[in-house]
LOVO-874709 format. One record per residue (C-alpha): residue number from 1; residue in three letters; x, y, z. Coordinates in steps of 0.5 Angstrom, whole numbers, always signed. Layout:
N
<NUM; "ALA"; <X; Y; Z>>
...
# end
This chain:
475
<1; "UNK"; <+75; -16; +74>>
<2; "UNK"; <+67; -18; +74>>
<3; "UNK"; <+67; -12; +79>>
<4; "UNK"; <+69; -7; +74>>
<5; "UNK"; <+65; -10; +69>>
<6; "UNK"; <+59; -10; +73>>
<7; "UNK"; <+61; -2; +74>>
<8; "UNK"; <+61; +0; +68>>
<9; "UNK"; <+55; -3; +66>>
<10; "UNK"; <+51; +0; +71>>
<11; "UNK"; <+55; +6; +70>>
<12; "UNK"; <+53; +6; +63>>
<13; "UNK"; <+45; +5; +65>>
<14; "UNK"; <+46; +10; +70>>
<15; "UNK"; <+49; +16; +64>>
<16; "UNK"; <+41; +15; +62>>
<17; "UNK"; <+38; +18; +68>>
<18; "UNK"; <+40; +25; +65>>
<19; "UNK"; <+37; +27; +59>>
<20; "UNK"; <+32; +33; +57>>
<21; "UNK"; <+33; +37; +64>>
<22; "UNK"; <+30; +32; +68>>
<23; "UNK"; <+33; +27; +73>>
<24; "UNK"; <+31; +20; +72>>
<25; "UNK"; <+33; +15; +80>>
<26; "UNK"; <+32; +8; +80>>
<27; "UNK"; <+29; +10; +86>>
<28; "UNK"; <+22; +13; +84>>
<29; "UNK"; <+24; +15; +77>>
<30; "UNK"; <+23; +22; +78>>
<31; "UNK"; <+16; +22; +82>>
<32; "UNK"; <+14; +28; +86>>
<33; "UNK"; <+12; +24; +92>>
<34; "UNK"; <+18; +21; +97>>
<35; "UNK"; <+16; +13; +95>>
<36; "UNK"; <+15; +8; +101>>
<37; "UNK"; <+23; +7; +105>>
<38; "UNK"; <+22; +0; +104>>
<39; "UNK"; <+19; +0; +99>>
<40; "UNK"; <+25; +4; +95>>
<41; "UNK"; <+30; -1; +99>>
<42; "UNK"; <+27; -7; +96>>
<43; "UNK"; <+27; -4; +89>>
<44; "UNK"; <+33; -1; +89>>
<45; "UNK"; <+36; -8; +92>>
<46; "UNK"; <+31; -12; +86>>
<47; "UNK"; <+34; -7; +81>>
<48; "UNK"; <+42; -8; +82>>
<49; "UNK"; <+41; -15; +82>>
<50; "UNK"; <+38; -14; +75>>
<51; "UNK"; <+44; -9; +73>>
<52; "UNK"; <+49; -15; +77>>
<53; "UNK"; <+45; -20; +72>>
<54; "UNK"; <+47; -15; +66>>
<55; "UNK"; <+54; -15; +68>>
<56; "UNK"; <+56; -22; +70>>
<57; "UNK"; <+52; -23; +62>>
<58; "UNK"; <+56; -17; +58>>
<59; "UNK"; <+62; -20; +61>>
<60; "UNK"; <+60; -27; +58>>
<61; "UNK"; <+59; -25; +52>>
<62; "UNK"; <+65; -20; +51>>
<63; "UNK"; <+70; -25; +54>>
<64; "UNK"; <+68; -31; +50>>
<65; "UNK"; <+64; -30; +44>>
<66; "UNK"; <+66; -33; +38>>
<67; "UNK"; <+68; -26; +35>>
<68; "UNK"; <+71; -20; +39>>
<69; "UNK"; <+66; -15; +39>>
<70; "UNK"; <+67; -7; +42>>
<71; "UNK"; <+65; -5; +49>>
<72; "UNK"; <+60; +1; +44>>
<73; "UNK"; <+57; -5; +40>>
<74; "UNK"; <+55; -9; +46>>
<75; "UNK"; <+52; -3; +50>>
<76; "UNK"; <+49; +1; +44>>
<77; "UNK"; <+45; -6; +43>>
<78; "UNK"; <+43; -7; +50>>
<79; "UNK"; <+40; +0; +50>>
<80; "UNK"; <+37; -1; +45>>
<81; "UNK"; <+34; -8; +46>>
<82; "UNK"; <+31; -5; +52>>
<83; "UNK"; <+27; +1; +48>>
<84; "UNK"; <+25; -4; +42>>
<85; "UNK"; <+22; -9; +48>>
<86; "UNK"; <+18; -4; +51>>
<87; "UNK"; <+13; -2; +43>>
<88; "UNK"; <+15; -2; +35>>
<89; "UNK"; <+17; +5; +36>>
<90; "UNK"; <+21; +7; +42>>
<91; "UNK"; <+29; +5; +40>>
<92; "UNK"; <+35; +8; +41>>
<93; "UNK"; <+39; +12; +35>>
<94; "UNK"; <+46; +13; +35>>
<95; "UNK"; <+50; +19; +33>>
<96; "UNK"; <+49; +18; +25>>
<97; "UNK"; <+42; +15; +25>>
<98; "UNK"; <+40; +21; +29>>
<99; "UNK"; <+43; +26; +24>>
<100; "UNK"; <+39; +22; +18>>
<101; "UNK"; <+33; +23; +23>>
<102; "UNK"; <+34; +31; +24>>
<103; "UNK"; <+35; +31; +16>>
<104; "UNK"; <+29; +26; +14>>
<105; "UNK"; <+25; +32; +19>>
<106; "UNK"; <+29; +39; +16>>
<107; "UNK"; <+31; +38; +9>>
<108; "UNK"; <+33; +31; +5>>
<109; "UNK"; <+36; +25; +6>>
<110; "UNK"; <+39; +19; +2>>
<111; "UNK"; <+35; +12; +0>>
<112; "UNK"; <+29; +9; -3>>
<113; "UNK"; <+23; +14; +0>>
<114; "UNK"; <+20; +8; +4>>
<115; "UNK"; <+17; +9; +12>>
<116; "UNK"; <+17; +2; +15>>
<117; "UNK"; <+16; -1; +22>>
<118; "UNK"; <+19; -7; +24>>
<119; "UNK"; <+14; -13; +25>>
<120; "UNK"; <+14; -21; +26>>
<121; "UNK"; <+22; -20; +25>>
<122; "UNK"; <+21; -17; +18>>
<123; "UNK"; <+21; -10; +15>>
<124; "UNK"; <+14; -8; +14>>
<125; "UNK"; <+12; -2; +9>>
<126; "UNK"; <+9; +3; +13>>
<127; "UNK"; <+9; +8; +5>>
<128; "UNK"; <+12; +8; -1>>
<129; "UNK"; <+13; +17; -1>>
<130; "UNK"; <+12; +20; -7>>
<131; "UNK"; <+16; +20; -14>>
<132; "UNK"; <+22; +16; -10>>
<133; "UNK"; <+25; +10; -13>>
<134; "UNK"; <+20; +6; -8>>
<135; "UNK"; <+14; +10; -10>>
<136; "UNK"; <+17; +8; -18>>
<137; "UNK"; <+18; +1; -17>>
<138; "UNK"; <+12; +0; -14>>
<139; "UNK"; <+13; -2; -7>>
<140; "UNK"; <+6; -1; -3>>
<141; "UNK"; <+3; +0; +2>>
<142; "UNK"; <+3; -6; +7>>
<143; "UNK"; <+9; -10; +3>>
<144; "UNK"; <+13; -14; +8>>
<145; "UNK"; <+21; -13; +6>>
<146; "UNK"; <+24; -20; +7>>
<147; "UNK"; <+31; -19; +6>>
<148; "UNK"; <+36; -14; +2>>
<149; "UNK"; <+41; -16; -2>>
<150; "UNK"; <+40; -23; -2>>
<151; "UNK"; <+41; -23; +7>>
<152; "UNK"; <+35; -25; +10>>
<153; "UNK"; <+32; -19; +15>>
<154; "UNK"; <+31; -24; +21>>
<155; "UNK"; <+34; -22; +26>>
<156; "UNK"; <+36; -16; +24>>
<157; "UNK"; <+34; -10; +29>>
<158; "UNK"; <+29; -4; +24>>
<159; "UNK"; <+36; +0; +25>>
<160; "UNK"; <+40; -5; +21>>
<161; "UNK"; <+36; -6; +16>>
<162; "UNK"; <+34; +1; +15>>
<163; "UNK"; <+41; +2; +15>>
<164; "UNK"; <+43; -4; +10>>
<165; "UNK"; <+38; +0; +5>>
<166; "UNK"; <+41; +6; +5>>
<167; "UNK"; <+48; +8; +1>>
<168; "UNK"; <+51; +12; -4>>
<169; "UNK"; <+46; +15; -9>>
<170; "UNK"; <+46; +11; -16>>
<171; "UNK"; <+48; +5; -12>>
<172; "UNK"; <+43; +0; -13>>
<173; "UNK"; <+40; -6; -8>>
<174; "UNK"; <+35; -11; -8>>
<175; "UNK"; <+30; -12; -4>>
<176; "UNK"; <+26; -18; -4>>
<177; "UNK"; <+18; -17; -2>>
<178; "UNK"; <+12; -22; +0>>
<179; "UNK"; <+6; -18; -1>>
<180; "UNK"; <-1; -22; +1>>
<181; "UNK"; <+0; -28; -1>>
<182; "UNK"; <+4; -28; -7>>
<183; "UNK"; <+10; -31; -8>>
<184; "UNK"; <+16; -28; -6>>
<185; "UNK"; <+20; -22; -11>>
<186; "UNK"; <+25; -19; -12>>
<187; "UNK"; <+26; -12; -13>>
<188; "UNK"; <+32; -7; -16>>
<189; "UNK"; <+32; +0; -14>>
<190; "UNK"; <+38; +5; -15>>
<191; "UNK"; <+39; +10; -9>>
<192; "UNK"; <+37; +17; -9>>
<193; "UNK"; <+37; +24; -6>>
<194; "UNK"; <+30; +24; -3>>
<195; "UNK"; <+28; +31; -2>>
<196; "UNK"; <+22; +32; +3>>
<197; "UNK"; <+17; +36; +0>>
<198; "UNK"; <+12; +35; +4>>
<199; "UNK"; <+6; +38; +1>>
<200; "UNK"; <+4; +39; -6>>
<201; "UNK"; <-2; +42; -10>>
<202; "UNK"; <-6; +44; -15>>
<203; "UNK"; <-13; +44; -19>>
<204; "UNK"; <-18; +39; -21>>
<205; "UNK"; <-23; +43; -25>>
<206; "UNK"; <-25; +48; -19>>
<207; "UNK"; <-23; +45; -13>>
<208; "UNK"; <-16; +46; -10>>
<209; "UNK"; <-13; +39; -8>>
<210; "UNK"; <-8; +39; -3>>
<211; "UNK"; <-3; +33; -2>>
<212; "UNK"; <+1; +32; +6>>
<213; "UNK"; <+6; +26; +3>>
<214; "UNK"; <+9; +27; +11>>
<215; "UNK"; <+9; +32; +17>>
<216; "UNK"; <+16; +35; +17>>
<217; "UNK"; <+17; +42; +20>>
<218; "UNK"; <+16; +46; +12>>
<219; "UNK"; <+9; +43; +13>>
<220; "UNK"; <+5; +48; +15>>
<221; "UNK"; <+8; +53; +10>>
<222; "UNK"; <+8; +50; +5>>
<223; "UNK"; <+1; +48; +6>>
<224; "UNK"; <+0; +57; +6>>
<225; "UNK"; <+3; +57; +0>>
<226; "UNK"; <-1; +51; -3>>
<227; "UNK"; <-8; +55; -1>>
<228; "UNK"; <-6; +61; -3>>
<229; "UNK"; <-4; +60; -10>>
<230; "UNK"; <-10; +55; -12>>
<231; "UNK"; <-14; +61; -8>>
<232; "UNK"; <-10; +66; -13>>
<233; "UNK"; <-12; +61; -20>>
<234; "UNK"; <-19; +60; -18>>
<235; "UNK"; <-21; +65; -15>>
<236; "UNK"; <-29; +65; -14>>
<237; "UNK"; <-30; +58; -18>>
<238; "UNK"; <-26; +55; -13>>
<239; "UNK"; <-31; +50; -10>>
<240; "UNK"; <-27; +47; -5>>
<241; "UNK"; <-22; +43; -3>>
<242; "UNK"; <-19; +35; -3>>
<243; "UNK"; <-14; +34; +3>>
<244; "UNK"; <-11; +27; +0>>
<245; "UNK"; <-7; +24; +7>>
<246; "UNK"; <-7; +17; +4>>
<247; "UNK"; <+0; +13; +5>>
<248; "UNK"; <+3; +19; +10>>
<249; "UNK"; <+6; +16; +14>>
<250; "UNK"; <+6; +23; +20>>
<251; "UNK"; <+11; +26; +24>>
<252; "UNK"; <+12; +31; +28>>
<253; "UNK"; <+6; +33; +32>>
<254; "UNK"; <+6; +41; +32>>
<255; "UNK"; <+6; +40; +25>>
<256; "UNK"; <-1; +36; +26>>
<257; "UNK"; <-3; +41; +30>>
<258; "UNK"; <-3; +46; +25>>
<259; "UNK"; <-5; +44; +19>>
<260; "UNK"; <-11; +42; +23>>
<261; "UNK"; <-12; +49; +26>>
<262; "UNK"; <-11; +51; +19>>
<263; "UNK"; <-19; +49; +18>>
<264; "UNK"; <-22; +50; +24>>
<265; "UNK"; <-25; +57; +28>>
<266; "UNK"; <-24; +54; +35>>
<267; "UNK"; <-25; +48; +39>>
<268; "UNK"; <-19; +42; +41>>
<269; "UNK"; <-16; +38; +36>>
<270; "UNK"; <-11; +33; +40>>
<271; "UNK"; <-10; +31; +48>>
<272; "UNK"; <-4; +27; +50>>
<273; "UNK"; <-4; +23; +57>>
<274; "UNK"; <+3; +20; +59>>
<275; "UNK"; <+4; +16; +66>>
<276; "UNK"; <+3; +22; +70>>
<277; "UNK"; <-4; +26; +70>>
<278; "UNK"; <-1; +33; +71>>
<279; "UNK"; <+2; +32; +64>>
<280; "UNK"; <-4; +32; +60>>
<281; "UNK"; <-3; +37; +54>>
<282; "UNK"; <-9; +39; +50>>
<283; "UNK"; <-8; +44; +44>>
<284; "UNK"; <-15; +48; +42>>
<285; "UNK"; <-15; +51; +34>>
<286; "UNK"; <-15; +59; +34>>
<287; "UNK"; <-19; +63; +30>>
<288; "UNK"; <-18; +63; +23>>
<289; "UNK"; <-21; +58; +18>>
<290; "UNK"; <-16; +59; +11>>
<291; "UNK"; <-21; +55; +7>>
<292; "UNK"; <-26; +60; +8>>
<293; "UNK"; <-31; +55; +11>>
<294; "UNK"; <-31; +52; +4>>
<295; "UNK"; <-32; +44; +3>>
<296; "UNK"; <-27; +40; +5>>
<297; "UNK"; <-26; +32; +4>>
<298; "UNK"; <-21; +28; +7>>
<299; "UNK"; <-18; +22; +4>>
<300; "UNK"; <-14; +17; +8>>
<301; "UNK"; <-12; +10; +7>>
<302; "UNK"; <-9; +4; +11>>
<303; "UNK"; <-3; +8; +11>>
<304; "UNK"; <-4; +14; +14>>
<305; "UNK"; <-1; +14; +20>>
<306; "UNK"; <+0; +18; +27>>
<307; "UNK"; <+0; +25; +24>>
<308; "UNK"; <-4; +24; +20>>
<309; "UNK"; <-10; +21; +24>>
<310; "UNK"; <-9; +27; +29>>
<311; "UNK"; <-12; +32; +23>>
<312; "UNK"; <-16; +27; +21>>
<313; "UNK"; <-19; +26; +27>>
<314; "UNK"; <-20; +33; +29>>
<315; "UNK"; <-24; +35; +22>>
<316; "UNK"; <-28; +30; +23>>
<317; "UNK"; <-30; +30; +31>>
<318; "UNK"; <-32; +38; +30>>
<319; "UNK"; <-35; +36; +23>>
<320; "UNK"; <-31; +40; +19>>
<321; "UNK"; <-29; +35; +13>>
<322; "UNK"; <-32; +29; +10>>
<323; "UNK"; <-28; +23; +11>>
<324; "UNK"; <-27; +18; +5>>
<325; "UNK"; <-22; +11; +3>>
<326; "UNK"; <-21; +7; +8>>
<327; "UNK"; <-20; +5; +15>>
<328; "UNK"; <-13; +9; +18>>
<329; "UNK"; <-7; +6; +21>>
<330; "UNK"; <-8; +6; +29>>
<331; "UNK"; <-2; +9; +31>>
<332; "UNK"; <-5; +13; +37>>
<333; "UNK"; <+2; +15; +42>>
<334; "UNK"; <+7; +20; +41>>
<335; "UNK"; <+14; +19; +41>>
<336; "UNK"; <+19; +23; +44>>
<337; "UNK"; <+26; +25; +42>>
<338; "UNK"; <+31; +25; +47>>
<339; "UNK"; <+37; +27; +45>>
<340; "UNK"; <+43; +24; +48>>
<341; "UNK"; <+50; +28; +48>>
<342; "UNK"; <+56; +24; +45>>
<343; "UNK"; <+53; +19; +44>>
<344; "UNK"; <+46; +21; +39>>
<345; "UNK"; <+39; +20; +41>>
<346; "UNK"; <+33; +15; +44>>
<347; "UNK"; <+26; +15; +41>>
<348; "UNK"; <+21; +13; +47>>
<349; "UNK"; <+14; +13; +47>>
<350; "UNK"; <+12; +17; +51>>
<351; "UNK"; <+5; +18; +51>>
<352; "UNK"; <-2; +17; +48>>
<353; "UNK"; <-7; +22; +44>>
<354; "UNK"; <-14; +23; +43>>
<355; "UNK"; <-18; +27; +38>>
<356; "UNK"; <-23; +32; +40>>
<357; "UNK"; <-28; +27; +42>>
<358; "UNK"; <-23; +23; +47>>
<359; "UNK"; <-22; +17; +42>>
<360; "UNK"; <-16; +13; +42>>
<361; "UNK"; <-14; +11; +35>>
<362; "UNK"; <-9; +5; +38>>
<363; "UNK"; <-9; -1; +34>>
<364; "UNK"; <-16; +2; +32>>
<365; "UNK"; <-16; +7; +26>>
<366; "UNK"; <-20; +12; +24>>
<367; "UNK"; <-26; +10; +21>>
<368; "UNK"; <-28; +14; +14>>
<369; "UNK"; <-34; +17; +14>>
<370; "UNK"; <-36; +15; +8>>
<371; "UNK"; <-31; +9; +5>>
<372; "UNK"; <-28; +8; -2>>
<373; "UNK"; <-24; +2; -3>>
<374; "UNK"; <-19; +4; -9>>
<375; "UNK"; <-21; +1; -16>>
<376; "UNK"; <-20; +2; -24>>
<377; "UNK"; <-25; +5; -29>>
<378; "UNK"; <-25; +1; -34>>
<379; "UNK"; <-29; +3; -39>>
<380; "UNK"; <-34; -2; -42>>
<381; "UNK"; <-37; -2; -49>>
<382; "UNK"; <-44; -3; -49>>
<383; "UNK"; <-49; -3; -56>>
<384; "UNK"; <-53; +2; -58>>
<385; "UNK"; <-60; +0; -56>>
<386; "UNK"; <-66; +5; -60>>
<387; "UNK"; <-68; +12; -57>>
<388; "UNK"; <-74; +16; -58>>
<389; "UNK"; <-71; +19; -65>>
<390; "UNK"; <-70; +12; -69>>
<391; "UNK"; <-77; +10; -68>>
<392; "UNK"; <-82; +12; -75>>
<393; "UNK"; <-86; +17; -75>>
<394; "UNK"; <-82; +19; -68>>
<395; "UNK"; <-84; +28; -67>>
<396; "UNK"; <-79; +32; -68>>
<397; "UNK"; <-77; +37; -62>>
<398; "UNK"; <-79; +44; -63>>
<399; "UNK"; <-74; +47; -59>>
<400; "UNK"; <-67; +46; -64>>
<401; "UNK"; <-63; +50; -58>>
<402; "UNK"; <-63; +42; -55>>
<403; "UNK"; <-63; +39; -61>>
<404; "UNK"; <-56; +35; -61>>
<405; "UNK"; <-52; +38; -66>>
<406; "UNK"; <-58; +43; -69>>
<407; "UNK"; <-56; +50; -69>>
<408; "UNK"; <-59; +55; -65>>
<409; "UNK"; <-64; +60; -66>>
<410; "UNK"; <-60; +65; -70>>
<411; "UNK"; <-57; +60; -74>>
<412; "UNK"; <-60; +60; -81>>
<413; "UNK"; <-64; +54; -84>>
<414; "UNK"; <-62; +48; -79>>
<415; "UNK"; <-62; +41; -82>>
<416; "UNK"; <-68; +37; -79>>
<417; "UNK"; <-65; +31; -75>>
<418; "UNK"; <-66; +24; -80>>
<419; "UNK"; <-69; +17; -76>>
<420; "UNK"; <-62; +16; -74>>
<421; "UNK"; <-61; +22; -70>>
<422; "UNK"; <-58; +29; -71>>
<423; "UNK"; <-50; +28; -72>>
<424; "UNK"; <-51; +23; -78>>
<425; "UNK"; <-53; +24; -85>>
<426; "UNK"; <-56; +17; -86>>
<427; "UNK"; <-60; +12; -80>>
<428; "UNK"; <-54; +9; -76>>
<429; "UNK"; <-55; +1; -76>>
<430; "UNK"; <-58; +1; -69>>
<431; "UNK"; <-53; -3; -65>>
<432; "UNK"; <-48; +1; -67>>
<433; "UNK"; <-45; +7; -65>>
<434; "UNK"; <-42; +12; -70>>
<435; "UNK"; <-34; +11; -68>>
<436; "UNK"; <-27; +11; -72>>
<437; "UNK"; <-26; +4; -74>>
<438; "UNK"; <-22; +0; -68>>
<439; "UNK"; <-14; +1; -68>>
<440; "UNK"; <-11; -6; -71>>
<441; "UNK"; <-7; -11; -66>>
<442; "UNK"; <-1; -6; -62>>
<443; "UNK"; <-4; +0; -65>>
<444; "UNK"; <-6; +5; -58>>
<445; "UNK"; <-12; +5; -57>>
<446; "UNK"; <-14; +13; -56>>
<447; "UNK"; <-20; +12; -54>>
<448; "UNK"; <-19; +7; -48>>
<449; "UNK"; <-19; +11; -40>>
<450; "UNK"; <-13; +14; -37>>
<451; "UNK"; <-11; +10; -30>>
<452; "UNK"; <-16; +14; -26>>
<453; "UNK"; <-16; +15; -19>>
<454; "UNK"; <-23; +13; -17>>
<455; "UNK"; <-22; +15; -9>>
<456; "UNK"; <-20; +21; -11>>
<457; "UNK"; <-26; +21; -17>>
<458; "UNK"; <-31; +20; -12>>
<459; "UNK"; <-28; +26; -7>>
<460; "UNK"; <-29; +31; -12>>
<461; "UNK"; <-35; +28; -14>>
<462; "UNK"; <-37; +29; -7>>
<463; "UNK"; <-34; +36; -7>>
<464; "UNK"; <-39; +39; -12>>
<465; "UNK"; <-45; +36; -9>>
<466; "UNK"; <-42; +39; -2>>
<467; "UNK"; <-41; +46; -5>>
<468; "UNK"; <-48; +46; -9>>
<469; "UNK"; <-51; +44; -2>>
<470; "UNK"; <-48; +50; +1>>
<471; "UNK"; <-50; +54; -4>>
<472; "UNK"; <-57; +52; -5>>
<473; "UNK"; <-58; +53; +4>>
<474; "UNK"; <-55; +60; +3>>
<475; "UNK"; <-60; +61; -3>>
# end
């Protein structure tokens, strides 16, 4: 009996080596070169005692475990306790998870629109994607998920509790989150469809803003669209863009790849190095800048990860985009997808990559080039202290065209300004500004700032700077 376990077991690993066209041994793994003999032979022999170790322990477990547990729950579990050992990304997905992968990357899918990695035993937010119930509820980036529906998540693979957080749209769930040091709390969301869509638009004044939330195989089409259409509304006042990567958290890589051709002329914009030197890849930018050489700021934040780095990266190696938020994520490898029939998919980890300037971004990040924390405007009063025009005896201006209030020269018979400025018929008591009377307790304030975007704000401000420059060195 534990003869025939152990065999299934090994031939259960051993069902791995056949994946994506290539033949995986234990003796080599695949190398071009015929190993050592010996060395082959004392590998092989170290290995089997390994697999032996294996069988004589499911063997254990599916005999005397306190619940009967399937042969299919104790493989898939091994499998993919030996990928998530190797990193936080690698890990095996069965057939239904890897379907949800495929739509997550094509069209929609069912949850509460948050991208997480496993870390210290919790569910960590990686971010909130936009418009989503998560997004609205307030989850942010970095926020740890504790437990889901009052069960702790310890000891829960990242599968599991990714799993737990998705059902039937409408159906409701709680999740509990630590975020910083504040105590523990809980949140209610209601599961939605969660529509990919990955890039959003539109203008700010005369700038074009262009929002990445994800890289999914739409990315680079709809960044076209988007392009096009704010080329089409502004025309020869679009100054030039603001692409927002904040709290994106990637995906795939020749959706990167593209959306940083599509600013660049020429030159590299990644290269990915695996185990084996022959393997390295580079990917250069073909002619063809669709933003016409026009200023481009980059945002990026702690939630723009793997992707997203990489277009970030690329842009400001060639020195084709300003950087500004703050410090990125540090995912700098490549995961691939290896699909396995029958029985659904592995993820691995099988590469690093670099930007144009041979920098890894791993556990590093990009740094920004100019760093913005995010804060809120608020607006503050301040008194009304005395000008030139409330001074006795003060000159009048002799140009009325740059007198507030005052007519131009057509205009008949301005009324010159009084002491206390042009805009009132009697002096203002100095200190006060001429303003409606404050709103009564509950009334809305209307003058009060909406919430502003103050990484943003600073970006378009650093734009038009840009774009004033550009002109002035044309000139």
């Amino acid at each position: 009996m534990k003869k025939h376990l152990n065999a299934v077991a090994i031939g259960a690993l051993l069902g791995l080596a056949f994946v994506g066209g290539h033949t995986l041994t234990f003796e080599g793994w695949a190398q071009d070169k015929a190993p050592d003999k010996a060395a082959t032979s004392n590998d092989s022999t170290d290995t089997y005692k390994q697999l032996d170790l294996f069988g004589e322990v499911f063997e254990r477990v599916r005999a005397e475990y306190v619940e009967q547990v399937s042969d299919k729950q104790l493989i898939e579990a091994a499998i993919n306790g030996m990928l998530t050992s190797l990193d936080p990304h690698s890990n095996f997905l069965n057939s239904d998870e890897f379907q949800d992968m495929q739509s997550q990357t094509r069209g929609s899918f069912g949850g509460l629109g948050i991208e997480v990695t496993m870390e210290n035993g919790v569910v960590k937010v990686v971010s909130p994607i936009d418009d989503t119930p998560a997004a609205k509820a307030g989850v942010q980036a970095g926020d740890l998920i504790i437990a889901i529906d009052g069960k702790p998540i310890v000891n829960m693979s990242l599968n599991e509790a990714v799993d737990k957080m998705r059902g039937p749209v409408g159906s409701n769930i709680v999740i509990t989150v630590r975020r910083g040091d504040q105590e523990p709390f809980d949140l209610t969301l209601a599961r939605a469809t969660i529509p990919v869509e990955s890039v959003r638009w539109r203008t700010e004044g005369d700038v074009g803003y262009i929002r990445i939330t994800s890289f999914t195989e739409r990315t680079e089409d709809g960044l076209k669209r988007g392009i096009a259409d704010i080329k089409k509304k502004l025309g020869d006042k679009l100054q030039g863009y603001v692409l927002d990567l904040r709290n994106d958290p990637g995906g795939l890589l020749d959706q990167a790849i593209a959306v940083s051709d599509a600013f660049l002329d020429k030159g590299e914009i990644v290269s990915t190095r695996s185990r084996k030197a022959d393997q390295a890849q580079r990917y250069n930018a073909t002619p063809g800048d669709l933003a016409d050489g026009l200023p481009l700021v980059v945002l990026i934040n702690g939630g723009s990860a793997s992707a997203s780095e990489i277009v970030a990266g690329a842009l400001q190696d060639h020195h084709r985009a300003v950087l500004m938020g703050t410090q990125s994520f540090g995912k700098g490898s490549v995961q691939t997808i290896i699909p396995l029939p029958g029985h659904g998919a592995m993820r691995l980890t099988t590469a690093r990559y670099y930007t144009p300037s041979g920098r890894s971004i791993q556990q590093l990040g990009i740094t920004p080039d100019i760093e913005v924390q995010q804060a809120r405007i608020e607006e503050i009063a301040q008194m009304r202290g005395y000008r030139e025009a409330d001074l006795k005896g003060a000159l009048n201006n002799d140009n009325k065209q740059n007198v507030p209030g005052q007519g131009g020269a057509d205009e008949k018979a301005p009324t010159p300004p009084t002491g206390g400025g042009a805009q009132t018929d009697k002096p203002a008591t100095p200190g006060q500004d001429k303003a409606a009377s404050p709103p009564s307790d509950g009334a809305a304030d209307a003058n009060k700032p909406a919430d502003v975007d103050y990484q943003l704000s600073r970006a378009l401000d650093l734009l038009r700077g840009l774009a004033l420059f550009q002109k002035g060195q044309a000139g």
